[in-house]
C-alpha positions in Angstrom: -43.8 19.2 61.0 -42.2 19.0 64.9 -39.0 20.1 65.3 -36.3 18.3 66.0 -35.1 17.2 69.2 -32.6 20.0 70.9 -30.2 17.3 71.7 -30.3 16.0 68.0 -27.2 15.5 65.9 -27.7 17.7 62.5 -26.8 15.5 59.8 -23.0 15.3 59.0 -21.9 16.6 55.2 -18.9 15.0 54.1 -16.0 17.4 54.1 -15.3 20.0 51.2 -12.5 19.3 49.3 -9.7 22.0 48.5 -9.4 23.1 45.1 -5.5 21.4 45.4 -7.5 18.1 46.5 -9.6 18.2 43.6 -6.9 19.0 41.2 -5.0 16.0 42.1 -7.5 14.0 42.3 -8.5 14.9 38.6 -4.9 14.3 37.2 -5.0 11.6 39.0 -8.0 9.8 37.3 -6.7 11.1 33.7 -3.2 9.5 34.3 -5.4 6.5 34.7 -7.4 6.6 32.0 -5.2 7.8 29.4 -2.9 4.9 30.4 -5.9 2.5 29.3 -6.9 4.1 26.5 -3.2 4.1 25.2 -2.0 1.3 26.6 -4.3 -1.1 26.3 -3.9 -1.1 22.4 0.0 -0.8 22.5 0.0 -3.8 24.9 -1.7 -5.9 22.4 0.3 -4.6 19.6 3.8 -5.5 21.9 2.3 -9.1 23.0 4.9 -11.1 20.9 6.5 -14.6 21.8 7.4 -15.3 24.9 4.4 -13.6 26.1 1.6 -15.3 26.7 -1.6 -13.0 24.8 -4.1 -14.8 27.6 -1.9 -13.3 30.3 -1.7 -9.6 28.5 -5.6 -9.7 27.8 -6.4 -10.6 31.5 -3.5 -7.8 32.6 -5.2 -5.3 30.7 -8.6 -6.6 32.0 -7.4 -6.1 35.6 -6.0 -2.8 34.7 -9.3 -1.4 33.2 -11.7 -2.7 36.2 -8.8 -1.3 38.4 -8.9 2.2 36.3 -12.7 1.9 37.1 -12.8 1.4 40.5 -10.0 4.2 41.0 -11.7 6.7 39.3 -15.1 6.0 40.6 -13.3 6.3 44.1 -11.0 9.2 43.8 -13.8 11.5 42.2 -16.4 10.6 44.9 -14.0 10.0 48.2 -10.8 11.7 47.2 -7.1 9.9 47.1 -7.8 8.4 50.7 -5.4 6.1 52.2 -6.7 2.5 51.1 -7.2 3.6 47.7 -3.8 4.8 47.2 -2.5 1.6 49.5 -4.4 -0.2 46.8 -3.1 1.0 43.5 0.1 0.6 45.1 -0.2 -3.0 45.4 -2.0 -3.3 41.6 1.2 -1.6 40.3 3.2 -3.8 42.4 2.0 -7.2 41.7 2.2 -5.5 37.7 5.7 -5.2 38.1 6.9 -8.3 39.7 5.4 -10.1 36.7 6.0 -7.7 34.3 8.2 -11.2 31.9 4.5 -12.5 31.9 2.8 -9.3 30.4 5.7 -7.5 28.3 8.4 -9.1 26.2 11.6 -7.4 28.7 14.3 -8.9 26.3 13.3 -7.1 23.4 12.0 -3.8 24.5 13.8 -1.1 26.0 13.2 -1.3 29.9 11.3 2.2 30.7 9.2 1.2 27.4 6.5 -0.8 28.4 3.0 -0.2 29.5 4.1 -2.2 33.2 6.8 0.7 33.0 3.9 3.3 32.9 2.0 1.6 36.1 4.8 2.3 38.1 5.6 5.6 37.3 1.5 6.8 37.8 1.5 5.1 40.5 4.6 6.7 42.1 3.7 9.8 40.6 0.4 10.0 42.1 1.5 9.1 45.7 2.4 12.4 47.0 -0.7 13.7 45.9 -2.3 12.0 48.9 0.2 11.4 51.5 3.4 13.3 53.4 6.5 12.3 52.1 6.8 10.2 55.2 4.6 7.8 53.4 4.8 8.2 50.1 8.7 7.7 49.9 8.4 4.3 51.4 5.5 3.1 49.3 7.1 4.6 46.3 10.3 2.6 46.8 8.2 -0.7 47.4 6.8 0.1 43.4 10.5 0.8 42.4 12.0 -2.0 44.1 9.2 -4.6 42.6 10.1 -3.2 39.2 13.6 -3.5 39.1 13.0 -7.1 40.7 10.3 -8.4 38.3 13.4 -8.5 35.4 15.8 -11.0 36.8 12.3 -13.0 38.1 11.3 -12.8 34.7 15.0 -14.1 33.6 16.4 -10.9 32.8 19.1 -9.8 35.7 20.8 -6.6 35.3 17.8 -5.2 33.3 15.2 -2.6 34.9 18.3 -1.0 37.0 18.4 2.1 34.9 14.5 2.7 34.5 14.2 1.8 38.7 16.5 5.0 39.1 14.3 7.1 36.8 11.1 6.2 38.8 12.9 6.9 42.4 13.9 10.1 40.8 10.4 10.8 39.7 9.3 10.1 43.3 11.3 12.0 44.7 10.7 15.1 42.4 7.1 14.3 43.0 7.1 14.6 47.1 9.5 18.3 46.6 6.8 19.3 44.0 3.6 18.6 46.4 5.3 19.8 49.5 5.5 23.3 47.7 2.3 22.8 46.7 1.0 22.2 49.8 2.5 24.8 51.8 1.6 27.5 48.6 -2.3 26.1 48.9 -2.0 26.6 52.5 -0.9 29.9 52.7 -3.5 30.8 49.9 -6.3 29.7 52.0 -5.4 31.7 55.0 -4.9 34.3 53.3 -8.1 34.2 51.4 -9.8 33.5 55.2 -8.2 36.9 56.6 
């Protein structure tokens, strides 16, 4: 067998995760799938007049593929940028038509499985981006939620479960940046 050429490009590994990556990415695919695996049978159970049971049933269809697709993703490529940019939009276009998938004048507002979206979704954020980013996407998930009630003919409903998920983003950001820095200073001092 020759060898290979000395100007020749050794083959290019992707790059190793750290053990903070992989955690998050984990939690994130179990927030995920334990959302389906509960919700899914709680949406059914909750799709009562006015709500349409074709819309729920395709909801939940989207929201499986979607759980899919993320978790295929995340494990293999990690929470990169278009995937998160992604699930942001799913949970946003959940929440905007959240009067055609949950019956909002007879639940409480934080109750629902569209409630549940948002908050993974905002909880997750951090994991993969600076809070420079993740605040602003975050508040585009909150801001869809607390606008899908009056859209769905429900104004002055959502307001209270909107401030419970910017609150969980927030708390989310603090939380990863100490986990960030903590993870970083492990690894160096692990290196020295």
């Amino acid at each position: 067998m020759a060898d290979p050429p000395a100007d020749a490009q050794p083959l290019r590994t992707p790059p190793q995760r750290l053990p903070l990556q992989q955690t998050t990415e984990r939690i994130a695919v179990a927030l995920r799938v334990g959302n389906v695996v509960v919700g899914v049978p709680t949406a059914l159970l909750a799709a009562v007049p006015p709500v349409s049971v074709r819309w729920v049933v395709g909801g939940l269809v989207v929201l499986a593929a979607w759980t899919v697709v993320f978790s295929l993703l995340a494990m293999t490529r990690g929470l990169v940028a278009p995937l998160m940019l992604v699930d942001a939009a799913v949970a946003v276009g959940f929440c905007l038509f959240i009067g055609r998938f949950v019956p909002v004048g007879r639940i409480d507002e934080g109750s629902s499985w569209i409630a549940v979206i948002g908050s993974i979704c905002i909880v997750s954020l951090p994991f993969a981006f600076s809070a420079r980013v993740a605040i602003p996407v975050g508040t585009l998930v909150v801001v869809a939620y607390a606008a899908g009630f009056p859209l769905a003919g429900q104004p002055g409903r959502g307001l209270v479960h909107s401030v419970v998920l910017l609150t969980q983003l927030v708390i989310s950001v603090g939380v990863m940046a100490i986990l960030r820095r903590a993870s970083m200073a492990a690894e160096t001092a692990l290196a020295g």
